[in-house]
Residue frames relative to the residue before (quaternion, step in Angstrom):
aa qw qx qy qz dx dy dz
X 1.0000 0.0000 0.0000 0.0000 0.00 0.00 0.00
X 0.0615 -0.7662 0.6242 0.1398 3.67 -0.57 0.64
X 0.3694 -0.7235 0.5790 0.0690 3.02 -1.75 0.75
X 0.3767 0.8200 -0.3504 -0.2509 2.78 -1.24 0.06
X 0.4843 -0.8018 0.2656 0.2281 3.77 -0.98 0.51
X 0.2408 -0.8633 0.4358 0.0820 3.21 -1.05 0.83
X 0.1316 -0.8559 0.4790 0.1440 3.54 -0.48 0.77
X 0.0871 -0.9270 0.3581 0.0689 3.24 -0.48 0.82
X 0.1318 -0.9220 0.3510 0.0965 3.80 1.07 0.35
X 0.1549 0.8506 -0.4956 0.0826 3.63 0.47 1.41
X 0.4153 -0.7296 0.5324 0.1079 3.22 -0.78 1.80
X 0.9070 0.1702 0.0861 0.3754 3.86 0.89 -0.55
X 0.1280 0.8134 -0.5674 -0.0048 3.94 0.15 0.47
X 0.1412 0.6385 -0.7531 0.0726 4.00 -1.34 0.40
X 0.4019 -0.6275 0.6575 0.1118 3.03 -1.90 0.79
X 0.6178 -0.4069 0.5882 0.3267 3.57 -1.63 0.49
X 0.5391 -0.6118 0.5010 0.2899 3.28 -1.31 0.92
X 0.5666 0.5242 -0.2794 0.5711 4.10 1.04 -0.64
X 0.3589 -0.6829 0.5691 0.2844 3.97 1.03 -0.31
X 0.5582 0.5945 -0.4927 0.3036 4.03 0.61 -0.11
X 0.8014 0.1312 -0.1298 0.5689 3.99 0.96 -0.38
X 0.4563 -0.6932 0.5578 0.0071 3.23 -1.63 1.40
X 0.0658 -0.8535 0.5075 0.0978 3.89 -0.04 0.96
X 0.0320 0.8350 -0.5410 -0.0958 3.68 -1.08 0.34
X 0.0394 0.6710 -0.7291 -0.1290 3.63 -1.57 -0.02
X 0.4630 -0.6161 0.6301 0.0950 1.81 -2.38 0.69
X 0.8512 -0.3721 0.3296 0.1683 2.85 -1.39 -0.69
X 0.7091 0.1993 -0.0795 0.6716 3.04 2.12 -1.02
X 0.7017 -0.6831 0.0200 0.2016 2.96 1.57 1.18
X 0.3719 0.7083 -0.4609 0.3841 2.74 1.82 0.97
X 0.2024 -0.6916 0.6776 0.1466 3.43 -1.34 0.01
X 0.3164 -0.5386 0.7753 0.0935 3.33 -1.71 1.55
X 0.1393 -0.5491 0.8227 0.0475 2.36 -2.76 0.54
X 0.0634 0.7559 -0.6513 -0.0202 3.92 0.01 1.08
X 0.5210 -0.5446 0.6101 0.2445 2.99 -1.42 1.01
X 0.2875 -0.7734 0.5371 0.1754 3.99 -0.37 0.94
X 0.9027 -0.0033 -0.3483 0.2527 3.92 0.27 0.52
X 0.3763 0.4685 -0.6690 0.4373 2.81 1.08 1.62
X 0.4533 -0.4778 0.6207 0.4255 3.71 0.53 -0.68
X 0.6537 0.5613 -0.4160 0.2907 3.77 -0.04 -0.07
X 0.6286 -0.5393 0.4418 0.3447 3.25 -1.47 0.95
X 0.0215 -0.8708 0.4695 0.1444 3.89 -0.56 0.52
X 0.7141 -0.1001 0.0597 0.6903 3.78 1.76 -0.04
X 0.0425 -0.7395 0.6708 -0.0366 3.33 -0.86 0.93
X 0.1272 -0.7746 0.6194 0.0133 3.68 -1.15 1.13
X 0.4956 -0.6811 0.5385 0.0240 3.40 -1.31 0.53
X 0.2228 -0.7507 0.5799 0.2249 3.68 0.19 0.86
């Protein structure tokens, strides 16, 4: 069985004012956009 681990270091989390998307950073200064009700990744930027 193989494993594996992820680390994931989130400096920040806020929601869209409509509640429909979840934002996040990190640490090396990226920033998510999950689409809150599929769960899915919807844009990811790169400081």
């Amino acid at each position: 069985m193989d494993s594996k681990i992820v680390i994931f270091s989130v400096c920040t989390l806020d929601f869209s004012p409509d509640m429909s998307y979840l934002v996040s950073g990190d640490a090396d200064g990226k920033c998510y956009v999950w689409d809150w009700n599929t769960t899915k990744l919807y844009k990811k930027f790169k400081n």
